[in-house]
C-alpha positions in Angstrom: 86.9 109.3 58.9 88.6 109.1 55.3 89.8 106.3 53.5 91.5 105.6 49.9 90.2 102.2 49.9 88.3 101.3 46.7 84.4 100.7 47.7 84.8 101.3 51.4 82.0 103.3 52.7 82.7 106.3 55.0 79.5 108.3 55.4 75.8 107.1 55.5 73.5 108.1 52.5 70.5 109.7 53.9 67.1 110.9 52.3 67.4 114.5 51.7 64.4 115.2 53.8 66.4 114.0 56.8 69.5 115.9 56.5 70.2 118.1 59.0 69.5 121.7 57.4 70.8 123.7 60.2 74.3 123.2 59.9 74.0 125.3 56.5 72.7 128.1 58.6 73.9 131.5 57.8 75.8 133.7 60.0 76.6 137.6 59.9 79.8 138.9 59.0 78.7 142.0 61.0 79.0 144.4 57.3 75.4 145.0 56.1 76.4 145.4 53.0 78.5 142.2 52.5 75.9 140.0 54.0 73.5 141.6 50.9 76.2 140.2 48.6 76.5 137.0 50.4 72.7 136.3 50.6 72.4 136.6 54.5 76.0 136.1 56.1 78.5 133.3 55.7 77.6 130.1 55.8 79.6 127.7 58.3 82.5 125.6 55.9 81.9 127.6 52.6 84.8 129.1 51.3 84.6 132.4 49.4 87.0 134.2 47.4 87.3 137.9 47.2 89.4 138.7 44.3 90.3 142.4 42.6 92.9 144.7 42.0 96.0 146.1 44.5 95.2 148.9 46.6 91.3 148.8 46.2 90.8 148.0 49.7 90.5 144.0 49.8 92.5 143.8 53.3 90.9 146.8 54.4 87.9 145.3 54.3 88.7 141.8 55.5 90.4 143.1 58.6 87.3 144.7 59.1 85.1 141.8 58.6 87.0 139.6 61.0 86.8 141.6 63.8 83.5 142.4 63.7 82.7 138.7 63.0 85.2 137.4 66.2 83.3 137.7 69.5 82.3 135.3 72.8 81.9 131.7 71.3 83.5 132.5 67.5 87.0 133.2 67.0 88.8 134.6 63.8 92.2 133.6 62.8 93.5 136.5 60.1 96.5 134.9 58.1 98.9 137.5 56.5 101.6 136.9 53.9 102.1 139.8 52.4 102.4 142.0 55.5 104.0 141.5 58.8 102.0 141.3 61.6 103.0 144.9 63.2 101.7 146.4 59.5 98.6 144.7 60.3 98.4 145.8 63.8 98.9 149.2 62.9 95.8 149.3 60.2 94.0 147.4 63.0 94.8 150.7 64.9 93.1 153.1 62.3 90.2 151.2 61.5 89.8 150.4 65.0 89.1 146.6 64.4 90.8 145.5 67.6 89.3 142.1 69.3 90.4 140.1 72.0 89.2 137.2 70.1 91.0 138.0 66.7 94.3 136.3 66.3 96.5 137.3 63.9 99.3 135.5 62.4 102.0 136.2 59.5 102.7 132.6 58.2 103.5 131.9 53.9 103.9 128.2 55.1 101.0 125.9 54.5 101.6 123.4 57.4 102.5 126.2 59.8 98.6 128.1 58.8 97.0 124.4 59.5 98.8 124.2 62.9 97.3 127.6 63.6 94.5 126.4 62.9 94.3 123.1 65.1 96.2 125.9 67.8 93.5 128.5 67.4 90.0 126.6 66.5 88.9 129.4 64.7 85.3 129.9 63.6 86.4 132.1 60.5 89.2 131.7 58.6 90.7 135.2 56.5 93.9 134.0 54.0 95.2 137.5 52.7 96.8 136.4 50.1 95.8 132.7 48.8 98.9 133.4 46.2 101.7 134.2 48.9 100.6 130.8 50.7 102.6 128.0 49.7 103.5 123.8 50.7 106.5 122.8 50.9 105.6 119.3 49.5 105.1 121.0 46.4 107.7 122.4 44.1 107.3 125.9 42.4 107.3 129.4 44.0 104.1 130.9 45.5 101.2 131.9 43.1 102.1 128.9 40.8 99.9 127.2 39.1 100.5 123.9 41.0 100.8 126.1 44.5 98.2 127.6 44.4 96.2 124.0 43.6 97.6 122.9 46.5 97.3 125.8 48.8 93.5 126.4 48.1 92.3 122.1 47.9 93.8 121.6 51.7 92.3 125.0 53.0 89.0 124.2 51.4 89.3 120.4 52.9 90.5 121.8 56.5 87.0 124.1 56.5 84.5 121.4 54.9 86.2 119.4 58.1 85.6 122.0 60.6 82.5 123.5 59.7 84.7 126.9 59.6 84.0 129.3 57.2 86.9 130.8 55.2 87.9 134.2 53.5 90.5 133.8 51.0 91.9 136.7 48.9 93.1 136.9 45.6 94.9 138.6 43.0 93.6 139.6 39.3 95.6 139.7 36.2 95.9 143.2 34.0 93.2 142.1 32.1 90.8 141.7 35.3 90.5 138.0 35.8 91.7 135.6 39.1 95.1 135.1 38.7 96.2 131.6 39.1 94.4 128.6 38.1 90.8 128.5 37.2 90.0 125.5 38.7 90.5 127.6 42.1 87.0 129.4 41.4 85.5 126.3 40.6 86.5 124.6 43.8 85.1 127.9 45.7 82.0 128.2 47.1 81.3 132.2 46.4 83.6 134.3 44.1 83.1 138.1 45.2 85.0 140.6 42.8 85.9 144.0 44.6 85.3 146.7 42.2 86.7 150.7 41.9 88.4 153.6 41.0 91.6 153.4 43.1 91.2 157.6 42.8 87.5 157.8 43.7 85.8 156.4 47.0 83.2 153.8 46.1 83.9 150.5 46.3 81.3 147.9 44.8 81.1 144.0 45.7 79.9 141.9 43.1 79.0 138.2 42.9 80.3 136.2 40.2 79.5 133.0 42.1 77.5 132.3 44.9 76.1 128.9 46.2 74.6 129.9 48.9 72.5 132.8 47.1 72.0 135.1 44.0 74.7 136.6 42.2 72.8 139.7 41.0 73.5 141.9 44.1 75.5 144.3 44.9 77.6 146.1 48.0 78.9 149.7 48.1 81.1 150.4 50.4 82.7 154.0 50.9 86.7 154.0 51.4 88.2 157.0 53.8 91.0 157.6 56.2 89.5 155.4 58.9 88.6 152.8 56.9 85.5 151.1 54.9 82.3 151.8 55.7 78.9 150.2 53.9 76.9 152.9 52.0 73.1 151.9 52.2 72.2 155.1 49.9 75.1 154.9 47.2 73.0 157.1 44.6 74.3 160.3 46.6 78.0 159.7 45.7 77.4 159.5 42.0 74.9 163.2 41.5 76.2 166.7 41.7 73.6 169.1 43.1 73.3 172.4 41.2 70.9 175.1 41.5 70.6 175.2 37.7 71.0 172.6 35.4 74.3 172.6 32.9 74.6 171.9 28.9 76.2 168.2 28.7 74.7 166.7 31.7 72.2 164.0 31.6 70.9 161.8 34.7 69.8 158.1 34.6 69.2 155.2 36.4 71.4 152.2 36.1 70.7 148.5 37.7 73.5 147.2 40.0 72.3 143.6 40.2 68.5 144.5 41.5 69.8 147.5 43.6 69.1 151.0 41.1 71.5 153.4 41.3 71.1 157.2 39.9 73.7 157.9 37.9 75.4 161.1 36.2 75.8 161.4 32.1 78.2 164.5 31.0 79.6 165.0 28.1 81.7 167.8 26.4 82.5 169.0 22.8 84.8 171.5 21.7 85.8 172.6 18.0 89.1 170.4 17.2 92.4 171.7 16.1 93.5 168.6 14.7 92.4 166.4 11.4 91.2 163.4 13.8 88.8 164.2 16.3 89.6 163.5 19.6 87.2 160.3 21.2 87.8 160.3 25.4 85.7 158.5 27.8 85.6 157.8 31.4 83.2 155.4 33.6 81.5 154.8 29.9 82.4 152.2 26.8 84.0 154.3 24.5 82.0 151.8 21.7 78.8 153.0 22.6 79.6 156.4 22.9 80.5 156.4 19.3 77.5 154.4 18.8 75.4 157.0 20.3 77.1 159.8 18.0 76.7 158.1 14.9 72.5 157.7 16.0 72.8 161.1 16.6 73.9 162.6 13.6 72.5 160.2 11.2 68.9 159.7 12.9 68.7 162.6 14.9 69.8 164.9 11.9 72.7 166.8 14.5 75.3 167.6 12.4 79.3 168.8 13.0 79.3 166.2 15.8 82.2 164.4 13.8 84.3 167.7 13.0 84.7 167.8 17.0 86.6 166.5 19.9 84.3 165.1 22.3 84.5 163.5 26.1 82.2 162.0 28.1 82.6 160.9 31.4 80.2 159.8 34.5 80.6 161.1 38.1 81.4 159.2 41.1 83.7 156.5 39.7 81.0 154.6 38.5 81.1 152.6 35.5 78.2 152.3 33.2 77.9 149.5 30.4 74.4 148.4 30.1 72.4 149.5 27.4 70.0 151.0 29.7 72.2 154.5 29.7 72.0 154.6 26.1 69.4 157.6 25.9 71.1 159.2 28.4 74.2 159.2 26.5 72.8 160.7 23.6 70.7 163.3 25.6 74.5 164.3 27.1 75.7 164.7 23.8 73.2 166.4 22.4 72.7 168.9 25.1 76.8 169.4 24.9 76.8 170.2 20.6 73.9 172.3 21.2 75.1 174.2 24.6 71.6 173.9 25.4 70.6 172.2 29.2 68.3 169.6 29.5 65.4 170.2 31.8 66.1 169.9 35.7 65.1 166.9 37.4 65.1 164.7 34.4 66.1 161.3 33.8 66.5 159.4 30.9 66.2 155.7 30.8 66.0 153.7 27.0 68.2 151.3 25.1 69.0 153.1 21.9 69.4 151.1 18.5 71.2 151.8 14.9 67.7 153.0 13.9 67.4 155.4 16.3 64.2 153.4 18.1 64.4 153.5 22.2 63.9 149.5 23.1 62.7 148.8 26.4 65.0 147.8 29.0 64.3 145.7 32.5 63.5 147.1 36.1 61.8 150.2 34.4 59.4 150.3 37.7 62.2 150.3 39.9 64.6 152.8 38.3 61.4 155.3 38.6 60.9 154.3 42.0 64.4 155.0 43.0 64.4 158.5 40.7 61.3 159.3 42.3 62.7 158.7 46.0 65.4 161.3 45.2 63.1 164.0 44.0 63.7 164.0 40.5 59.9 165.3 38.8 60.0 163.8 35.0 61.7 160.9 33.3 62.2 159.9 29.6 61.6 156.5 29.1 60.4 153.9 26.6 56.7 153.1 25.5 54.8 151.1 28.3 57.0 151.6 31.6 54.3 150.2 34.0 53.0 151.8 36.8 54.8 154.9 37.4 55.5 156.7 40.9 52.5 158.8 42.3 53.7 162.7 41.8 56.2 161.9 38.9 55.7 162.9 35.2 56.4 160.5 32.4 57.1 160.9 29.0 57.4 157.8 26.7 59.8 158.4 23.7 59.6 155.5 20.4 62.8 157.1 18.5 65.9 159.3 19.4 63.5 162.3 17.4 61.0 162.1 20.3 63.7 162.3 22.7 65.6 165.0 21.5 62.2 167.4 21.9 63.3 167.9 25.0 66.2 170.1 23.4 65.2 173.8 21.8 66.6 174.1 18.7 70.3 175.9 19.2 71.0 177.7 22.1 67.3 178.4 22.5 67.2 175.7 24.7 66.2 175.3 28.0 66.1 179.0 28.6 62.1 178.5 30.1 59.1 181.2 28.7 59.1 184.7 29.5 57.2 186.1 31.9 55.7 188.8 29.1 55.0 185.8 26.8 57.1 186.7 24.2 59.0 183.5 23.6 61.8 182.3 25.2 65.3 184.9 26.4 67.3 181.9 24.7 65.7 182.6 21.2 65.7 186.5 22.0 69.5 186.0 21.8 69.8 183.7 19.2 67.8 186.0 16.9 69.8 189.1 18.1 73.4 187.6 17.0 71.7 186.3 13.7 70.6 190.0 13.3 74.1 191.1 13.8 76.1 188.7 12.2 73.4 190.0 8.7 71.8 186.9 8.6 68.3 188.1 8.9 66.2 189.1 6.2 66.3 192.9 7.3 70.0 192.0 7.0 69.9 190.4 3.8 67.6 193.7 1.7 69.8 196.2 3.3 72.9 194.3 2.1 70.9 194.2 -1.4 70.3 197.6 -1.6 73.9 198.2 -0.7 74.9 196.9 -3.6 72.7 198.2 -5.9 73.7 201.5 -5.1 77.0 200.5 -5.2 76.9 199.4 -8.6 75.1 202.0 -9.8 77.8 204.3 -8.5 80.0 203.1 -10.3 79.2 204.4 -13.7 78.6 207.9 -12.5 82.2 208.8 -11.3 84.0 207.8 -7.7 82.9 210.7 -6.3 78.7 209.8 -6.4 80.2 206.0 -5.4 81.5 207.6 -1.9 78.5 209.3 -1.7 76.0 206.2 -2.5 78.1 203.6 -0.3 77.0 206.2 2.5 73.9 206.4 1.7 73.7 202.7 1.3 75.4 202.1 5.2 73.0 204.6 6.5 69.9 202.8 5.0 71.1 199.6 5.9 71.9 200.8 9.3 68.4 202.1 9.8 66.3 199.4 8.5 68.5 196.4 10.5 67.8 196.7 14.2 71.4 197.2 16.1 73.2 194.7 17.4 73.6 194.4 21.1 77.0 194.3 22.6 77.5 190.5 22.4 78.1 188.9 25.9 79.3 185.7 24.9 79.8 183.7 21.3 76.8 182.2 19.9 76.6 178.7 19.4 76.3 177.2 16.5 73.5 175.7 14.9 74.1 172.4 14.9 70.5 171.0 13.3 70.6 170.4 9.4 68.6 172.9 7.6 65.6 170.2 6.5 65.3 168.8 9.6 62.4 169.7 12.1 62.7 172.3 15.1 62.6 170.1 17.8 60.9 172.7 19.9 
């Protein structure tokens, strides 16, 4: 019973100890990975908003939801107002969420969704969208500021009555946040924000608000032809299996709320045509990409790094923005200027700072635990990680120097030892192109003696000069080993000349 009446008392106030707990009991939305974003399921008269972008998958998903969540006993009423309800029926169809006991109806009208409701006596509630709803008691079009007010406070009231939980969608401005009001997400019990590349397949639920439980989870969810599906091991979608490992591609482990995902780093640099160098990024902040190239070149002593065009880019639609995937970043880079491949099954976790240190960074147990699950052998990380995965070698790296060890100097990198223990086939072919290109001190006397001769030559007529440049060729041919037929262009050597080998 309500009442307007100053002072009048509605409701008894109870000692919390004897309020009935079980009312606030949580109930599966039949989606595994919803109910981990949720904190168990929905709880009966909360209201939660899912809010994100058009055409990532929101109704998709909420179809979905309600009919797997209607069934003997619990009814779902699925309010459309941006679709008619054949439309619906027909994605129904293809995701094959067909229930006798989900109703569907195609209303805009306020007081025509509550009489559905006192029609239907629905257990869940699904609004798609909370901006295409609108009163007539209240003037404005739909999505207004003073709609939308309106709309949410008497669906909110009609499931706190009810004890019936409700799904309400809504839009996001270009910038990313809920459009309409903001009071609407304080009114709400759980705000959800559906996440992802409208041109890749994941999908990721986060909570932004959640009263009910934490907000540092996260759902995946994989989008196809027949629908959504939850992903329990995401860490697949975002690695590319190779039989070898590639310059410019670095693997870490980033924290989705408390669930680690294994992530994939790669970068690219080419020479650049034009006076600016060219800056791309993709799935990474283009801020602490540049971040990571000015550590690089000023603390890791790489140079030409800013006379070329460089992108960088993760795999899987996944975005990465906690410092976490600094070292990775870096590694990528590195491995990219230098052509040279990182070691397989390597990961590289570390915040990186201006001074080049590697900071420690949270979950560090965890991210190894997960690496180690998928078979990677040997990780990069920051002094003191904890107790590190049985079978799995760790190296702890203070500064970006330690770090880029890991790297042979050029394209000697990565190559691995001969099996005549001679040195590595990468520096075999970086000494043979420095032999032919007359860089090497064989190189250097014969090109002395060539001139020498030359000018010696020259005062005895042009005839003994053709006969002493000859001579000098044929020395200088003799004493510098030959060249072998060059099967691709050298890279260049990108380390400053005082700086260290870092192999």
């Amino acid at each position: 019973m309500r009442t307007t009446a100053p002072g009048r008392v509605t409701t008894s106030a109870l000692p919390i100890a004897q309020v009935d707990g079980r009312q606030a009991t949580a109930r599966s939305t039949g989606v595994p990975e919803l109910d981990r974003v949720l904190g168990g399921g929905l709880v009966p008269g909360a209201v939660v908003l899912l809010a994100g972008e058009p055409g990532v998958g929101k109704s998709t998903l909420l179809l979905d939801v309600a009919a797997k969540a209607a069934g003997p006993g619990h009814r779902t009423l699925y309010v459309t107002g941006e679709e008619s309800a054949s439309q619906v029926r027909l994605r129904a169809d293809r995701i094959d969420a067909l229930d006798d006991e989900l109703y569907l109806a195609a209303e805009t009208d306020l007081s025509a969704v509550l009489g559905h409701l006192d029609a239907v006596k629905p257990s869940l509630l699904v609004v798609d969208s909370v901006q295409t709803v609108a009163s007539p008691e209240i003037d404005g079009a739909p999505g207004g500021m003073a709609q939308v007010r309106e709309v949410a406070g008497a669906l909110i009231r009609a499931s706190k009555e009810r004890g019936m939980a409700t799904l309400l969608v809504g839009h996001v401005t270009k910038d990313g946040a809920i459009a309409g009001p903001r009071l609407l997400e304080h009114l709400v019990d759980v705000v959800l924000s559906f996440e992802g590349d409208r041109h890749a397949r994941l999908r990721l639920v986060r909570g932004v608000k959640n009263r009910f439980g934490a907000t540092d989870e996260v759902g995946c969810f994989e989008l196809h032809d027949e629908g959504i599906t939850g992903v329990t091991d995401p860490s697949g979608l975002f690695l590319t299996r190779r039989d070898e490992p590639v310059p410019g591609t670095c693997l870490t482990v980033t924290l989705e709320g408390r669930r680690p995902l294994v992530a994939e780093v790669q970068a690219l640099t080419v020479d650049s045509q034009i006076p600016s160098p060219r800056r791309t990024t993709s799935g990474l902040e283009t801020s602490r990409v540049s971040m990571m190239l000015a550590v690089l070149e000023q603390r890791g002593r790489i140079s030409a790094l800013g006379k070329r065009d460089i992108y960088s880019a993760t795999v899987g639609g996944v975005k990465l923005s906690e410092p976490a995937a600094d070292l990775a970043i870096a590694l990528a880079l590195a491995s990219a200027a230098s052509d040279t491949p990182l070691p397989k099954n390597l990961v590289a976790i570390g915040e990186v700072g201006l001074a080049g240190e590697v900071r420690r960074v949270t979950g560090v147990q965890r991210r190894l635990a997960e690496a180690h699950r998928l078979g990677f052998t040997h990780a990069l990380v920051p002094a003191d990680p904890g107790r590190i995965p049985a079978g799995m070698r760790v190296t702890e790296v203070a500064d970006i120097s330690d770090a880029l060890l890991v790297l042979p100097r050029g394209r000697s990198a990565g190559r691995g030892k001969r099996a005549d223990g001679q040195g590595t086939e990468g520096e075999g072919r970086t000494e043979a192109g420095r032999r032919a290109e007359g860089r090497t001190d064989e190189g250097r006397r014969a090109e002395g003696r060539t001139g020498t001769a030359a000018r010696t030559s020259a005062g005895r007529g042009e005839a003994r000069t053709s006969t002493a440049r000859r001579t000098a060729r044929a020395s200088s041919a003799k004493d510098a080993p030959a060249a072998p037929a060059p099967r691709e262009e050298e890279a260049p050597d990108l380390w400053e000349e005082d700086s260290a080998a870092p192999f």
